[in-house]
C-alpha positions as a Python dict, from the first residue, in 0.01 Angstrom:
ca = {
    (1, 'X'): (0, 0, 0),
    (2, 'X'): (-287, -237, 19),
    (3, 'X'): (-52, -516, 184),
    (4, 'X'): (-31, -285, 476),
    (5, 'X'): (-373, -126, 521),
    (6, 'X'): (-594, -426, 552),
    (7, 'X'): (-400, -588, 841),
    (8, 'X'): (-372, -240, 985),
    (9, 'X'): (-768, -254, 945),
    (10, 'X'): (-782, -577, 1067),
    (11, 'X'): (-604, -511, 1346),
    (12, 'X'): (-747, -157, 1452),
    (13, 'X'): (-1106, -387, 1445),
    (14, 'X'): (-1010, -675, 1651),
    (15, 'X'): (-874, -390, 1902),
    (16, 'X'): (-1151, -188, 1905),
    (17, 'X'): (-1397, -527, 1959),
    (18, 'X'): (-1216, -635, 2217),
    (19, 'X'): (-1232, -296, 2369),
    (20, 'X'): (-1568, -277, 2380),
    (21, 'X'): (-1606, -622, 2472),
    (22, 'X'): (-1425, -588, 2794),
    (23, 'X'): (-1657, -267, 2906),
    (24, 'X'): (-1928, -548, 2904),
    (25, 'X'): (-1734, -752, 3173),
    (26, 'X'): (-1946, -845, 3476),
    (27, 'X'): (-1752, -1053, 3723),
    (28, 'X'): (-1821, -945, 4020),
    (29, 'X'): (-2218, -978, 3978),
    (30, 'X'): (-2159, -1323, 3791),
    (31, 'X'): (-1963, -1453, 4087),
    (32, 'X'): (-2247, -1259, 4321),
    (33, 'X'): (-2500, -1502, 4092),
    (34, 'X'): (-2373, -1806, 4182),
    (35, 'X'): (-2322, -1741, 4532),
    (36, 'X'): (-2678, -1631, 4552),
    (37, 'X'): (-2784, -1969, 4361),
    (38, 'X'): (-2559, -2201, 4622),
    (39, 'X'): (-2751, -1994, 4869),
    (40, 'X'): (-3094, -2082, 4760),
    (41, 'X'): (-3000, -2498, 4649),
    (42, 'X'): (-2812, -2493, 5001),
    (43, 'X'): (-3200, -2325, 5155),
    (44, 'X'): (-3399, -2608, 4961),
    (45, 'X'): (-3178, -2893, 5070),
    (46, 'X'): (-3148, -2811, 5416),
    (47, 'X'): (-3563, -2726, 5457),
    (48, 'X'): (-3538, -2363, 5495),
    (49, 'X'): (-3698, -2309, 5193),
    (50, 'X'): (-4017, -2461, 5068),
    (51, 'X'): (-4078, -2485, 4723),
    (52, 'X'): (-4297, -2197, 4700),
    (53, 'X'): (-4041, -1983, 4835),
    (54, 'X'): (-3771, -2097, 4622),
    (55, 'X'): (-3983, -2077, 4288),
    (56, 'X'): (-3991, -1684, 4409),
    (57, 'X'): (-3634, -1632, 4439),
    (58, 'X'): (-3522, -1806, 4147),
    (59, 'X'): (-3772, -1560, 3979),
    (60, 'X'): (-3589, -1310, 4156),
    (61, 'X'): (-3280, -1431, 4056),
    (62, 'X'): (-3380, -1480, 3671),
    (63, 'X'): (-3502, -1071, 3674),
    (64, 'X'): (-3147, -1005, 3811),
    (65, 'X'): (-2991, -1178, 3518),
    (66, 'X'): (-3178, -1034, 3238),
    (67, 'X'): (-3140, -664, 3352),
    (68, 'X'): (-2761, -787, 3361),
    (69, 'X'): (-2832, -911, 2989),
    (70, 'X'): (-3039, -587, 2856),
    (71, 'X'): (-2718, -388, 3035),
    (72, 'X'): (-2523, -599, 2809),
    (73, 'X'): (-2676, -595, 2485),
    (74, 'X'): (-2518, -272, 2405),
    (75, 'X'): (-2154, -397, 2480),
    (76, 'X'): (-2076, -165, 2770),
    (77, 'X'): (-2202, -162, 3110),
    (78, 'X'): (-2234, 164, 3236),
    (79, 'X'): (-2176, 265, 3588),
    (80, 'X'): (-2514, 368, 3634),
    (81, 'X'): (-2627, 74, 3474),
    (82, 'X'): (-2340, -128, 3688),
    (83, 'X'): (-2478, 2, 4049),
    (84, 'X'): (-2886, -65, 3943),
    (85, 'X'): (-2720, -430, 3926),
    (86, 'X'): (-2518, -463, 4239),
    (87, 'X'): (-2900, -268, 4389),
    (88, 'X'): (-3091, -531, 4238),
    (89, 'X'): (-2857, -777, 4389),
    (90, 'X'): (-2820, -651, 4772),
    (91, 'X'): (-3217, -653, 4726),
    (92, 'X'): (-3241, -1022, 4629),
    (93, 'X'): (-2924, -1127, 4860),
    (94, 'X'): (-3184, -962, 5225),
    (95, 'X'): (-3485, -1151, 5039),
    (96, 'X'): (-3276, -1514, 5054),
    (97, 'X'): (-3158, -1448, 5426),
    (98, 'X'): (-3539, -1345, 5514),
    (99, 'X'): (-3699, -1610, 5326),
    (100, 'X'): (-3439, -1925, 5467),
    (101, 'X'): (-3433, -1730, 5839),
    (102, 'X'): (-3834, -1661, 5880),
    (103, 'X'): (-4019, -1876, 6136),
    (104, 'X'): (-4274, -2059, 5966),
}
């Protein structure tokens, strides 16, 4: 009877982990990350950014990521939790297109 419990425990653990992994999935605000980064290296090298500007939105940026992180930490993103993200996000993304587009 033991021979067949323990894998069956085994394997009801590694299903349930992996369940509750996958709630913690993020990649559509991981890919929106790295877009925002090429965004703001792309701002630098061409000029539209001065260093000042870019220290601020990599700030920006780094906030972003560890709200994503403390979302995390619990193993599922919640919806809630999920659209404060993508918020946070559409708030940084206008902030890079003001800050390489102003007129200075």
């Amino acid at each position: 009877m033991k021979k067949l419990l323990i894998p069956a425990l085994l394997a009801a653990t590694f299903a349930a982990t992996m369940a509750h992994a996958d709630g913690a999935n993020t990649p559509g605000l991981d890919q929106r990350q790295e877009n925002q980064q090429r965004r703001l290296d792309q701002g630098v090298e061409s000029g539209a950014l001065n260093a000042n500007e870019a220290a601020r939105l990599e700030g920006q940026q780094n906030r972003v990521q560890r709200a994503e992180d403390r979302a995390k930490s619990d193993g599922v993103v919640t919806g809630k939790e999920r659209a404060a993200l993508h918020h946070r996000q559409d708030h940084t993304s206008r902030t890079i297109a003001r800050k390489k587009h102003n007129a200075r």
